[in-house]
GUTI-912068 format. One line per field, with one value per residue: residue number from 0; residue in one letter; chain; x, y, z of N, C-alpha, C in turn. Coordinates in nm, 2 decimals. Example, Ala and Ser with C-alpha at 12.3 -4.5 7.8 and 13.67 -1.06 7.14 Angstrom:
// GUTI-912068
n: [0:1] $
res: [A:S] $
chain: [A:A] $
n_u: [1.32:1.28] $
n_v: [-0.57:-0.22] $
n_w: [0.78:0.71] $
ca_u: [1.23:1.37] $
ca_v: [-0.45:-0.11] $
ca_w: [0.78:0.71] $
c_u: [1.32:1.29] $
c_v: [-0.33:0.00] $
c_w: [0.78:0.79] $
***
This chain:
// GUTI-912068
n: [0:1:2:3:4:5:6:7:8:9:10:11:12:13:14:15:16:17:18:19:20:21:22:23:24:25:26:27:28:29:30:31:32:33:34:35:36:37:38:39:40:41:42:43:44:45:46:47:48:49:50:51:52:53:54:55:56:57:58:59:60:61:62:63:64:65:66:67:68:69:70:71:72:73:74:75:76:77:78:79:80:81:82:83:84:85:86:87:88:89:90:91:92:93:94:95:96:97:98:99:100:101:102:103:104:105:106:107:108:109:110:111:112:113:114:115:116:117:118:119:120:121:122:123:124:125:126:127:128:129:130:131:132:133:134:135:136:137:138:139:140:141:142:143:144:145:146:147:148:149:150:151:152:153:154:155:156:157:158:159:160:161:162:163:164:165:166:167:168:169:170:171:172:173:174:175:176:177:178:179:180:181:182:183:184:185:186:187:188:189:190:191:192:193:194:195:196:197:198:199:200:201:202:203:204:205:206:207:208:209:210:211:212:213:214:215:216:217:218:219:220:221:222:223:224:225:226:227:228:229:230:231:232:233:234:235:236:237:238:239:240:241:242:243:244:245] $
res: [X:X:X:X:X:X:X:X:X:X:X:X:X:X:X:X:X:X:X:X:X:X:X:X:X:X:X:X:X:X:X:X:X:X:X:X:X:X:X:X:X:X:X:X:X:X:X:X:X:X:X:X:X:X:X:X:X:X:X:X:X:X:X:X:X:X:X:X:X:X:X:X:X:X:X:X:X:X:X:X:X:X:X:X:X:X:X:X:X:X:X:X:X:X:X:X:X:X:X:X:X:X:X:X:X:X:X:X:X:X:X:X:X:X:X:X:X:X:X:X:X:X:X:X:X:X:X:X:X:X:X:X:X:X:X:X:X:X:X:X:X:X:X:X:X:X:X:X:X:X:X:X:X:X:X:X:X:X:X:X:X:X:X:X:X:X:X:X:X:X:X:X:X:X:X:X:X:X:X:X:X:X:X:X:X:X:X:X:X:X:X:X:X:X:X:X:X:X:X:X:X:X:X:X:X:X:X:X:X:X:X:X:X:X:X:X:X:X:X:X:X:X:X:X:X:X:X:X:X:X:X:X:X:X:X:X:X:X:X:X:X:X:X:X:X:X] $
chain: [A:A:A:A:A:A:A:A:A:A:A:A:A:A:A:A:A:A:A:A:A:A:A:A:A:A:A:A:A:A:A:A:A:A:A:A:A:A:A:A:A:A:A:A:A:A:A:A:A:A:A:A:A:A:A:A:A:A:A:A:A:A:A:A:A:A:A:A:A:A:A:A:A:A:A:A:A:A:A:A:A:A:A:A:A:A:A:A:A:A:A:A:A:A:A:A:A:A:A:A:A:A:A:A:A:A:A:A:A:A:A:A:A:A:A:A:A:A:A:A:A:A:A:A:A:A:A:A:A:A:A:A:A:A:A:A:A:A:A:A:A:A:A:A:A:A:A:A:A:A:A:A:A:A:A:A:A:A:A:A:A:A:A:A:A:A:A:A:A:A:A:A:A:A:A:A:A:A:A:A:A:A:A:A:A:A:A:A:A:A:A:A:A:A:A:A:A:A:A:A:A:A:A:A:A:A:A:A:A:A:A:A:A:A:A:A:A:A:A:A:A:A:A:A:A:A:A:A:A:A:A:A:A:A:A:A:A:A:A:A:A:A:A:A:A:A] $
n_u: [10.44:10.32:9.99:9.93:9.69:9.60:12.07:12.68:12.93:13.19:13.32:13.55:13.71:13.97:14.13:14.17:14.39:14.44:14.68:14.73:14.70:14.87:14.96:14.75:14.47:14.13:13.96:13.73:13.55:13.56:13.46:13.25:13.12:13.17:12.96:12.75:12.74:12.74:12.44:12.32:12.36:12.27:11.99:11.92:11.95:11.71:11.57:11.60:11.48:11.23:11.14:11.16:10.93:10.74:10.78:10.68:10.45:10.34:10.26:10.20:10.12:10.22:10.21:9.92:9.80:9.78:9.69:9.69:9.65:9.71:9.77:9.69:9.65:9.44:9.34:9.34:9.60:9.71:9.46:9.56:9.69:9.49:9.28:9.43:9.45:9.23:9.13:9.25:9.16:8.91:9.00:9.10:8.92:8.86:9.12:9.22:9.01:9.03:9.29:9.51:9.70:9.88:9.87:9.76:9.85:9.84:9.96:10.04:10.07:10.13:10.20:10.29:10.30:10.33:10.11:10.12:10.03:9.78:9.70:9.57:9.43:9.36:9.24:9.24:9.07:8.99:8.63:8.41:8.62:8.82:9.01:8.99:8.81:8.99:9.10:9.18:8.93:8.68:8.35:8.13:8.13:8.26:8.00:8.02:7.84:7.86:7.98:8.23:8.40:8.43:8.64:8.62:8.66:8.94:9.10:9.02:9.00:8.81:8.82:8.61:8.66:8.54:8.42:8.30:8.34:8.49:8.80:8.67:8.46:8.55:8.72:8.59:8.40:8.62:8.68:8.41:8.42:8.65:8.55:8.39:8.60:8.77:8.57:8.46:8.23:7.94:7.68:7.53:7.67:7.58:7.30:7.42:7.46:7.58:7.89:7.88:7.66:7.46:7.41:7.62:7.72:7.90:7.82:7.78:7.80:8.04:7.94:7.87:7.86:8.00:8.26:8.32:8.24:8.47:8.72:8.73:8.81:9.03:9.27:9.30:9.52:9.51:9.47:9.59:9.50:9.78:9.86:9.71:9.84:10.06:9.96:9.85:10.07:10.24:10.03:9.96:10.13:10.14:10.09:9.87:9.72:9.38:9.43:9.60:9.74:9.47] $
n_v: [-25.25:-25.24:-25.36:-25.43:-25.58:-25.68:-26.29:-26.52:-26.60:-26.75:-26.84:-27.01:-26.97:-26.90:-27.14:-27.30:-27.46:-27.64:-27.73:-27.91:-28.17:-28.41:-28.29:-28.16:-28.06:-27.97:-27.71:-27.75:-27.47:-27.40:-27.63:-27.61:-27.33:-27.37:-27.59:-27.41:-27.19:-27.37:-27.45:-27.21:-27.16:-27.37:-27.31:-27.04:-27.08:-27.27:-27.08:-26.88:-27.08:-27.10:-26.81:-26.86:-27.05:-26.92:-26.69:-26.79:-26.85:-27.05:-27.28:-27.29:-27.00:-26.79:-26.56:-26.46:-26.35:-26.12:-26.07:-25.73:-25.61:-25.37:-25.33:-25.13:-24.91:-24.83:-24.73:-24.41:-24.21:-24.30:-24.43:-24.67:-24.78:-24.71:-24.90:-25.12:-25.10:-25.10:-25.34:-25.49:-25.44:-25.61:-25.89:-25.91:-26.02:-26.28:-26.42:-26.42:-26.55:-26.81:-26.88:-26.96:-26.84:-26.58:-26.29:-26.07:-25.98:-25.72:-25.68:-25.49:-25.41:-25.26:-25.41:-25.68:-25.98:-26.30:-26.49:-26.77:-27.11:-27.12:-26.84:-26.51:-26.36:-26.01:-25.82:-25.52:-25.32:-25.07:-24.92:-25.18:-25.33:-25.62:-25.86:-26.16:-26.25:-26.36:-26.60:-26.91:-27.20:-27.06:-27.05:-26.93:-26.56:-26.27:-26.00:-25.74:-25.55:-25.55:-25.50:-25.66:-25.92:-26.32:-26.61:-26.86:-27.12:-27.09:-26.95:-26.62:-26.31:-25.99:-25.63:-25.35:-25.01:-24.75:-24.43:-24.30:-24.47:-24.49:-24.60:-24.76:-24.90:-25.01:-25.19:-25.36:-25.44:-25.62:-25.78:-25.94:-26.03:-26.19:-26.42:-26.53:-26.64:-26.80:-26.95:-27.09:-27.04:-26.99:-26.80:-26.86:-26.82:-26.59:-26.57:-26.59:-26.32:-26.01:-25.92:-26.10:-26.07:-26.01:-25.75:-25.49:-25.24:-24.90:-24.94:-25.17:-25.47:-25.66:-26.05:-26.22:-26.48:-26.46:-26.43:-26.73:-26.86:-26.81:-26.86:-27.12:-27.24:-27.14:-27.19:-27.37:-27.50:-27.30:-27.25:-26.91:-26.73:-26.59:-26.55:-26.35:-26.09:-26.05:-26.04:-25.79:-25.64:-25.66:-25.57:-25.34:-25.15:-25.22:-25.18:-25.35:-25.46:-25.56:-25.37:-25.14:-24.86:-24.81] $
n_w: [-6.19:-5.85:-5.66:-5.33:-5.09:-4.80:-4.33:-4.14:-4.05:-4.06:-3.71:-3.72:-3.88:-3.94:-3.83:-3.48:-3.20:-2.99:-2.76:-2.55:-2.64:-2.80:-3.13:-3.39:-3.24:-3.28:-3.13:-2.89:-2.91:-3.15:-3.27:-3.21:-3.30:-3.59:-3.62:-3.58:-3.78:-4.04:-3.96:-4.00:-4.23:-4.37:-4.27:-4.45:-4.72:-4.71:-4.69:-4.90:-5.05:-5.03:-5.10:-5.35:-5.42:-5.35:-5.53:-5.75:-5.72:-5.55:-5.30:-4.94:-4.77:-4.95:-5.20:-5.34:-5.67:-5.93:-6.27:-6.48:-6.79:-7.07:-7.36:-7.56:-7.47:-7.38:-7.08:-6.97:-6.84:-6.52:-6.42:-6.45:-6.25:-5.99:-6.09:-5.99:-5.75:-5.61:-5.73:-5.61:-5.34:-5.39:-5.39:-5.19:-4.90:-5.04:-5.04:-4.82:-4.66:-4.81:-4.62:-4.71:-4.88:-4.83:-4.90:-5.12:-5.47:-5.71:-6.02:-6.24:-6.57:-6.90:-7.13:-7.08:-6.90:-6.66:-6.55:-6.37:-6.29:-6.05:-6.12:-6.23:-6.52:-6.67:-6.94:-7.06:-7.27:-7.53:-7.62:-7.81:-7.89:-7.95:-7.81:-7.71:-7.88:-8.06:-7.89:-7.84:-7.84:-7.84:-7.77:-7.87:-8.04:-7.93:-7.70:-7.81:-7.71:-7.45:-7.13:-7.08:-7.17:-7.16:-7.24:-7.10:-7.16:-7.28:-7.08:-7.08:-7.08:-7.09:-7.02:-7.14:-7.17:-7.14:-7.21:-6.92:-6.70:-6.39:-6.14:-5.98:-6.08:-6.32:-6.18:-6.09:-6.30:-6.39:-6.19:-6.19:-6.52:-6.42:-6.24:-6.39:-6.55:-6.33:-6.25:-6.43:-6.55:-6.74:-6.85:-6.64:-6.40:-6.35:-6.14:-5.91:-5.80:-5.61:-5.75:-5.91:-6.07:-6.33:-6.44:-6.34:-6.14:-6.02:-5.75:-5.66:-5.47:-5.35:-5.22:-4.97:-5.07:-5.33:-5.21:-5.09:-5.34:-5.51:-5.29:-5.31:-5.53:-5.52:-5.48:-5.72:-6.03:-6.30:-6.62:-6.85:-7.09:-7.27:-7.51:-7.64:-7.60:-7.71:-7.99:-7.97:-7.89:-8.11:-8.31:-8.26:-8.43:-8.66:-8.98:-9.14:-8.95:-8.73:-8.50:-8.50:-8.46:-8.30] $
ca_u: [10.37:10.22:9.91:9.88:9.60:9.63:12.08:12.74:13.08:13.31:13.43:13.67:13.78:14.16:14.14:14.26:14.43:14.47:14.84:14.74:14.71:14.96:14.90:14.67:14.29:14.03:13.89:13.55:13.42:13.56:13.36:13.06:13.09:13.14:12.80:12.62:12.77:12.69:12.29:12.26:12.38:12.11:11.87:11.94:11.93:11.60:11.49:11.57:11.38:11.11:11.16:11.14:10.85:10.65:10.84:10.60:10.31:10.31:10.31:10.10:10.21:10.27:10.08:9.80:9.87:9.66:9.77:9.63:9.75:9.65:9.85:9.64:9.63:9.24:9.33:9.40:9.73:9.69:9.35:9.57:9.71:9.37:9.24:9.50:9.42:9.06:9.10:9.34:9.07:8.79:9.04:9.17:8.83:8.89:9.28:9.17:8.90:9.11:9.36:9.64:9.76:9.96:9.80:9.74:9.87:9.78:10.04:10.01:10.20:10.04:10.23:10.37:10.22:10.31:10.02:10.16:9.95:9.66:9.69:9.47:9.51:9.28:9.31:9.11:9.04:8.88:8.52:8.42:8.77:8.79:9.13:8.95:8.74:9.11:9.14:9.15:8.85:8.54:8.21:8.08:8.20:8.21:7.90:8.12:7.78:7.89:8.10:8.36:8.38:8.52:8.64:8.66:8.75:9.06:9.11:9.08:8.90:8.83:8.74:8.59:8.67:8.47:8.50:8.26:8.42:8.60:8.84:8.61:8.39:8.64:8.81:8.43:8.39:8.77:8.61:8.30:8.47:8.75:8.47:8.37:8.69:8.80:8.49:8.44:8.08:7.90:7.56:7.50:7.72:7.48:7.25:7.49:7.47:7.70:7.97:7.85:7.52:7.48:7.44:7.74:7.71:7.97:7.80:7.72:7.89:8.10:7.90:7.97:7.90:8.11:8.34:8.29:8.26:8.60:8.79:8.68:8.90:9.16:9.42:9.29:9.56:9.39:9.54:9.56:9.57:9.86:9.88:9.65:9.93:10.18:9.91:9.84:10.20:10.28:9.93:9.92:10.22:10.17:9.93:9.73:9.62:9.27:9.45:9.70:9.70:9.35] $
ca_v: [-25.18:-25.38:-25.31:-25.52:-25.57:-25.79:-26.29:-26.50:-26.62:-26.92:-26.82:-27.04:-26.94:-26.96:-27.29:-27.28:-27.51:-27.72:-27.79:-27.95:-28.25:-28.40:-28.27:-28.04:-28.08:-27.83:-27.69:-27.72:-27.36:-27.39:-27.69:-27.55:-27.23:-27.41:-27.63:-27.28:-27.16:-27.45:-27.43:-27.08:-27.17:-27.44:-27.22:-26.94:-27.20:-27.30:-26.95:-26.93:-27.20:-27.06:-26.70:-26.88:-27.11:-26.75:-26.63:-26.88:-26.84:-27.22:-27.32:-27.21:-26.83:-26.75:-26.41:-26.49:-26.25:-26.12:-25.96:-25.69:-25.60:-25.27:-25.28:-25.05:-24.79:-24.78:-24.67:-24.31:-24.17:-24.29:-24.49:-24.85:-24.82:-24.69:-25.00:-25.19:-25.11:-25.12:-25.46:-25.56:-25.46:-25.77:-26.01:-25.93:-26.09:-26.37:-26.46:-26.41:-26.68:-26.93:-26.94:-27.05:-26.78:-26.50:-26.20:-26.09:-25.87:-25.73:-25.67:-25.37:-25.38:-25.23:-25.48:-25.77:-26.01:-26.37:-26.61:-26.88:-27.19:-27.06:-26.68:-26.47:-26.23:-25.92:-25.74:-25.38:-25.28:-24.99:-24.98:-25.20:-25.39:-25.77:-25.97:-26.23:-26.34:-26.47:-26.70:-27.07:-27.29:-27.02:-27.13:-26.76:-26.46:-26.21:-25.92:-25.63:-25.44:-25.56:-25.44:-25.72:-26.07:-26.39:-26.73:-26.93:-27.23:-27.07:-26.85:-26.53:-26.22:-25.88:-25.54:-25.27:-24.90:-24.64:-24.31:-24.22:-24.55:-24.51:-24.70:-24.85:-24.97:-25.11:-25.33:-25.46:-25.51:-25.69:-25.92:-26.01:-26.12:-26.31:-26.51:-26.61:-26.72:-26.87:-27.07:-27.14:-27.10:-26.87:-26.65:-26.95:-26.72:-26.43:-26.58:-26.54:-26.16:-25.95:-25.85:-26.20:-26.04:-25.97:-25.59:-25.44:-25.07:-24.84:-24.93:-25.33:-25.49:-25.81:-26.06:-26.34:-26.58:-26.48:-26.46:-26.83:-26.96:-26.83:-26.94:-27.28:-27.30:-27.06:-27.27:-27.47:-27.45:-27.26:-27.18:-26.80:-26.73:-26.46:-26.55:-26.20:-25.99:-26.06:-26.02:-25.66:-25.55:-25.63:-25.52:-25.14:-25.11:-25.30:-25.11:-25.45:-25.57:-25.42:-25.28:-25.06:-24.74:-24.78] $
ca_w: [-6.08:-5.81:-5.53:-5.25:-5.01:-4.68:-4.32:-3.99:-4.07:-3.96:-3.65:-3.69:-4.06:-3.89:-3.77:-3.36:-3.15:-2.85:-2.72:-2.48:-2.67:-2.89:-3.27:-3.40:-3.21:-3.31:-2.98:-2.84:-2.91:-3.28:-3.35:-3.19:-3.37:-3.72:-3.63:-3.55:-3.92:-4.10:-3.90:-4.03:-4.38:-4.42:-4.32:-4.50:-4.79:-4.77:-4.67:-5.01:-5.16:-4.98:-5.15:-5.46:-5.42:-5.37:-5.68:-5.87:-5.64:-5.48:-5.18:-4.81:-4.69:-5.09:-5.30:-5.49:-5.82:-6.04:-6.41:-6.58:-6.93:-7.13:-7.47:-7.68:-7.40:-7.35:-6.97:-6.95:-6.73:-6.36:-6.44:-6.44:-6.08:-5.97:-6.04:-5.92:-5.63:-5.60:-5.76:-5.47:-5.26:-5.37:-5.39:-5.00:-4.84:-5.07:-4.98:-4.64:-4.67:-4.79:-4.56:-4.80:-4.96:-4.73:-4.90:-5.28:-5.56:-5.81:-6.13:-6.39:-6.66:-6.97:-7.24:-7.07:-6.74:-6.66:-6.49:-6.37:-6.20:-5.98:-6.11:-6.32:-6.63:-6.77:-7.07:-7.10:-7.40:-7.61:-7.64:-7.85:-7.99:-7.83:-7.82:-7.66:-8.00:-8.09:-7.79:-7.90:-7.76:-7.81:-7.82:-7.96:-8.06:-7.78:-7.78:-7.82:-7.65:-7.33:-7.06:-7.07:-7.20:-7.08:-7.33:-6.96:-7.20:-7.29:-7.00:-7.18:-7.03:-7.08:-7.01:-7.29:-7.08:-7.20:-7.14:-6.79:-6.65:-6.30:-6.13:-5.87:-6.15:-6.39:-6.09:-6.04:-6.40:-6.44:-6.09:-6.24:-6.58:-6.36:-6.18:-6.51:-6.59:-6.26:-6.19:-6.56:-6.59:-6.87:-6.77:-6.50:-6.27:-6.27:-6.05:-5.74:-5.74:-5.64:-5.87:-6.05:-6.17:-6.51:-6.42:-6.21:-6.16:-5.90:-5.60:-5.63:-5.35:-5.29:-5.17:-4.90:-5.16:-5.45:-5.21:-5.06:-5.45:-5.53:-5.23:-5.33:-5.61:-5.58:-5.55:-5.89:-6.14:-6.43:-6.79:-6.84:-7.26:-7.24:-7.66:-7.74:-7.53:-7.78:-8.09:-7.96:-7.91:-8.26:-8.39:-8.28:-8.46:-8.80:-9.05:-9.16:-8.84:-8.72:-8.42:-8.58:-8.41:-8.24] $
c_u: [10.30:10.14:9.94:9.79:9.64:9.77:12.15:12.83:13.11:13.38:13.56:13.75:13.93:14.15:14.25:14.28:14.44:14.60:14.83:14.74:14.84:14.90:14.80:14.51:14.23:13.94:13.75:13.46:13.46:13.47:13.25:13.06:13.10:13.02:12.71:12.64:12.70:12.49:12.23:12.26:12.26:11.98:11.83:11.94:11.78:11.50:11.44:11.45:11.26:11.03:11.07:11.00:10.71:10.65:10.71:10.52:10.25:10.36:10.22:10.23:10.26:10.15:10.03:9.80:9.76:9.69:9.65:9.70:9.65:9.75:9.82:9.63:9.54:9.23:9.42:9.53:9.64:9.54:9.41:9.64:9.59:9.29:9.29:9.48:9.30:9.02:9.16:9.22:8.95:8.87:9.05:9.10:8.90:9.03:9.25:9.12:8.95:9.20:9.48:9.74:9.82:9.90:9.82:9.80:9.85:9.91:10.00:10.10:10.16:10.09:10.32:10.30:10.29:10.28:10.06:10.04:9.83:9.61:9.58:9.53:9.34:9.29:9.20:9.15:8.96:8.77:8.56:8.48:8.83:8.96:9.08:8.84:8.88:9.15:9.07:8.99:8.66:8.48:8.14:8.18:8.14:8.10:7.98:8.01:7.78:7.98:8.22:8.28:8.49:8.49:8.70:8.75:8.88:9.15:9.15:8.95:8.95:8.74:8.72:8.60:8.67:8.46:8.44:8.30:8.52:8.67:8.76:8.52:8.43:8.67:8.69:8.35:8.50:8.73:8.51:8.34:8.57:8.68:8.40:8.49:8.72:8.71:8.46:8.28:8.02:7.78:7.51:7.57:7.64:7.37:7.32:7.47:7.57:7.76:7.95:7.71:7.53:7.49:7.49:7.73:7.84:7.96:7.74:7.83:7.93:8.06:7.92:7.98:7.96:8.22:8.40:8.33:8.42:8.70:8.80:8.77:8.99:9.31:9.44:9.44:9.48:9.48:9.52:9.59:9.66:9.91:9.85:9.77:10.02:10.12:9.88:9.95:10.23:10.17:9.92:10.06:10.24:10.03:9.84:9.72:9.54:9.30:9.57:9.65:9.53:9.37] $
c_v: [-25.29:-25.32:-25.47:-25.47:-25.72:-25.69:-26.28:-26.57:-26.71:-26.86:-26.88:-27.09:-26.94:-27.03:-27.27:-27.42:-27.55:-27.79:-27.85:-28.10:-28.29:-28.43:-28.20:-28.06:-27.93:-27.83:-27.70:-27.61:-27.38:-27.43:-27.66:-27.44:-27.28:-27.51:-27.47:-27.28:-27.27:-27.48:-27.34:-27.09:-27.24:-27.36:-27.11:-27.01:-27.20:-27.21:-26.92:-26.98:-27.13:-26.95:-26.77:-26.97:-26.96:-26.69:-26.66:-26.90:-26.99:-27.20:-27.17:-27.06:-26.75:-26.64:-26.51:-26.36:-26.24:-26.05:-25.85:-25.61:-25.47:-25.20:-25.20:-24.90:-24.74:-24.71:-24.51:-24.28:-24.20:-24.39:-24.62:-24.85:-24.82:-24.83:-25.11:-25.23:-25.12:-25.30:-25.57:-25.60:-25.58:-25.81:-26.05:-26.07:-26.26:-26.48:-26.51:-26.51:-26.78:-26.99:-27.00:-26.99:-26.61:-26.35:-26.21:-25.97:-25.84:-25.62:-25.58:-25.37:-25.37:-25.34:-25.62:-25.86:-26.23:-26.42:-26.70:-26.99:-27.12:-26.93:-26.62:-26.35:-26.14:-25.84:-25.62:-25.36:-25.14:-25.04:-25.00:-25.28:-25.50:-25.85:-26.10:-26.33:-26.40:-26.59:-26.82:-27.11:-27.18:-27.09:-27.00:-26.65:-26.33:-26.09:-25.80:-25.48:-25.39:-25.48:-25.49:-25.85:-26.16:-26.52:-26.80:-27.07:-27.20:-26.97:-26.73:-26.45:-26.07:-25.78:-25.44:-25.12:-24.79:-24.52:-24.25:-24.32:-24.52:-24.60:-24.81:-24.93:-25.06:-25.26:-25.40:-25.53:-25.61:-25.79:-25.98:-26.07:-26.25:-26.43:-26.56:-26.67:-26.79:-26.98:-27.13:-27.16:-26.94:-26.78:-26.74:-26.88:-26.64:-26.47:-26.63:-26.43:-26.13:-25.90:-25.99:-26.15:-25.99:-25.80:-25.52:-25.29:-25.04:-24.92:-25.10:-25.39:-25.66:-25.91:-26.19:-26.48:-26.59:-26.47:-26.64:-26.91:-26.91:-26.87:-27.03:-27.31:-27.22:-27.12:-27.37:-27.44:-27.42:-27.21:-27.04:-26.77:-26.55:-26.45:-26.39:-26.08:-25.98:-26.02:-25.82:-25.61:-25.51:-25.54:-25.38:-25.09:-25.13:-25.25:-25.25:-25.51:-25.50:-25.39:-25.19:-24.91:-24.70:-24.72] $
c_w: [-6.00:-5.70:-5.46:-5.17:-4.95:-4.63:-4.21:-4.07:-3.98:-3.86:-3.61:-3.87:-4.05:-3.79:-3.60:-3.29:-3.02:-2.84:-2.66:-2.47:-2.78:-3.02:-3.25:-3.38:-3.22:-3.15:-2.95:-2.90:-3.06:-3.35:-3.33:-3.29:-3.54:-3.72:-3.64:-3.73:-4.00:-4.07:-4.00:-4.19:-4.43:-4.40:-4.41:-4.69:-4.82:-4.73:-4.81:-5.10:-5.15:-5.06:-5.29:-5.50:-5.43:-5.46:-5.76:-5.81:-5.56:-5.36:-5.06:-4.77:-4.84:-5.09:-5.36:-5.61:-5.90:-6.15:-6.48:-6.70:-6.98:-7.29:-7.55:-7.61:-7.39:-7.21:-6.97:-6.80:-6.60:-6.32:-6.39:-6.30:-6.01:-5.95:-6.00:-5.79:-5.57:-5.62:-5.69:-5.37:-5.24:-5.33:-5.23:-4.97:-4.88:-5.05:-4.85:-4.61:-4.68:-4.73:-4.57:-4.84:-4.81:-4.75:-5.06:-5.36:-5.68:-5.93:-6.23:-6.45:-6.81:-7.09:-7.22:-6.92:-6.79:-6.57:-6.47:-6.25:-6.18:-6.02:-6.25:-6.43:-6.65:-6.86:-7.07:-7.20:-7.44:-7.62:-7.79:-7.98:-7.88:-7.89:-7.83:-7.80:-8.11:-8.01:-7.83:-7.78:-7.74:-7.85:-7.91:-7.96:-7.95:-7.82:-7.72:-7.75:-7.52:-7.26:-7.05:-7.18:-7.14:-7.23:-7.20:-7.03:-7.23:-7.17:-7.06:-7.10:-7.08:-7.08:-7.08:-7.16:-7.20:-7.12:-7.03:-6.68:-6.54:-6.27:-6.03:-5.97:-6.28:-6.31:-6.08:-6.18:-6.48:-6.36:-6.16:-6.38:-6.55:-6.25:-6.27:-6.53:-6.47:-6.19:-6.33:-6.61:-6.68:-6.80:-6.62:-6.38:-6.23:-6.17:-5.86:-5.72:-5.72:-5.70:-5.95:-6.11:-6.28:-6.52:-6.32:-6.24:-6.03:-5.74:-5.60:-5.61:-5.38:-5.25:-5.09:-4.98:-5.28:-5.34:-5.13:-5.22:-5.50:-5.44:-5.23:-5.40:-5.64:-5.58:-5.63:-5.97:-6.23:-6.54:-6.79:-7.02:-7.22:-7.45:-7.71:-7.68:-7.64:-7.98:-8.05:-7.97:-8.08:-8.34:-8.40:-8.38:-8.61:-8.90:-9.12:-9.05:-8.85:-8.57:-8.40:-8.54:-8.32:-8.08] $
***
C-alpha cells in the first residue's frame, strides 16, 4: 500500500535504395530516420536509468519513502492506511522545503518494508510490547509508559497504539519518534516544539522549525534497523518467544 502527498521503429528496418548511383547507397531519409531511431533509443534508455535511480530513492526529482511495519497487528482494520496518509501529510511541507526530492510516500506493509539510503522505518506496536529494546547500539531500555520510543543509534523506532488512539494522532506520534531518529538526538529534541515536544496530543501542529530541522538532513544517509521485522514475523508464531500470539 502506498499514500502519497505532493515510449518508434527503424523506418528503415528494409533497408532502401538509390539507383542512381552505382551499388547499393542507403538514401538520405533512411539514414536520417535510423539517426532519429537510434536518438529515441538512447533516450528511452536512460529514461530508464532514471526510473531506476527513483526505484532506490537517489538522485534530484526522486520520492522520499517512508516505511511503516505492523507485524503483530496492533493496528485495527483500515487504521494502517489512515495513517498513511495523515503521515504523508507532515512529511509533504518537508519534501517541499528541500527542494530535492519530487514528492514523498509513504509505504504500509504490515510484515515486510525496505529503507534504503535516506529513508525511514516505524514499527507500531501493542501497548506496552517494544521491538526496539532488541535494536543493537541502545543506551537504555525503552519506558514502555511512553507513547513511542526511538534507539536513534540503531535506527530503531516505534509506536505503542492503544486503544482511543486515532489516525491523525498516531501519524504525529510515528513523526515525533522519526525526528528522533532522523536527527539523532534523545529528549534534546523536545525543546523545538511542535510534534518534537515531549507531549503530542491530536491537535499539536507542525512547526516551521521541525520542519526547517528535518529538511536539513533529509538527504543524510541514515541506517534503518529492519532486524526486529523479521524477529516479529517468526515470534507471533513460535510459542517461546514473548510475542507468540500477542
Amino acid at each position: 500500500m502506498v499514500a502519497s502527498h505532493g515510449s518508434l521503429r527503424d523506418a528503415c528496418a528494409t533497408p532502401q535504395f538509390d539507383h542512381s548511383y552505382d551499388g547499393a547507397v542507403l538514401s538520405d531519409r533512411c539514414r536520417h530516420g535510423s539517426l532519429i531511431f537510434r536518438m529515441f533509443r538512447h533516450w528511452f534508455v536512460l529514461l530508464g536509468l532514471s526510473f531506476m535511480m527513483m526505484e532506490k530513492g537517489g538522485g534530484m526529482g526522486s520520492t522520499y519513502r517512508t516505511f511503516m511495519v505492523d507485524p503483530l497487528g496492533a493496528l485495527r482494520p483500515g487504521l494502517g492506511n489512515a495513517i498513511q496518509s495523515q503521515l504523508a501529510v507532515l512529511f509533504s511541507p518537508i519534501v517541499g522545503s528541500d527542494n530535492f526530492f519530487e514528492n514523498n510516500w509513504v509505504f504500509f506493509n504490515p510484515a515486510a518494508a525496505a529503507p534504503v539510503m535516506h529513508e525511514l522505518l516505524v514499527y507500531f506496536m501493542p501497548p506496552r510490547v517494544s521491538i526496539v529494546k532488541h535494536a543493537p547500539n541502545l543506551n537504555q531500555q525503552p519506558d514502555l509508559s511512553k507513547d513511542g520510543n526511538t534507539a536513534y543509534g540503531s535506527g530503531a523506532s516505534e509506536v505503542y497504539v492503544k486503544g482511543n488512539y486515532d489516525a491523525v494522532l498516531l501519524a504525529k506520534l510515528a513523526f515525533h519518534e522519526l525526528m528522533h531518529n532522523r536527527l539523532k538526538l534523545d529528549n534534546h529534541l523536545h525543546a523545538q516544539g511542535g510534534l518534537a515536544a515531549e507531549s503530542i496530543t491530536g491537535s499539536t501542529q507542525l512547526s516551521s522549525r521541525n520542519i526547517k530541522s528535518m529538511a536539513a538532513v533529509l538527504r543524510n544517509p541514515i541506517t534503518q534497523w529492519i532486524g526486529g521485522i523479521t524477529m516479529l514475523n517468526n515470534g507471533r508464531h513460535d510459542p517461546m518467544s514473548e510475542y507468540y500470539k500477542i
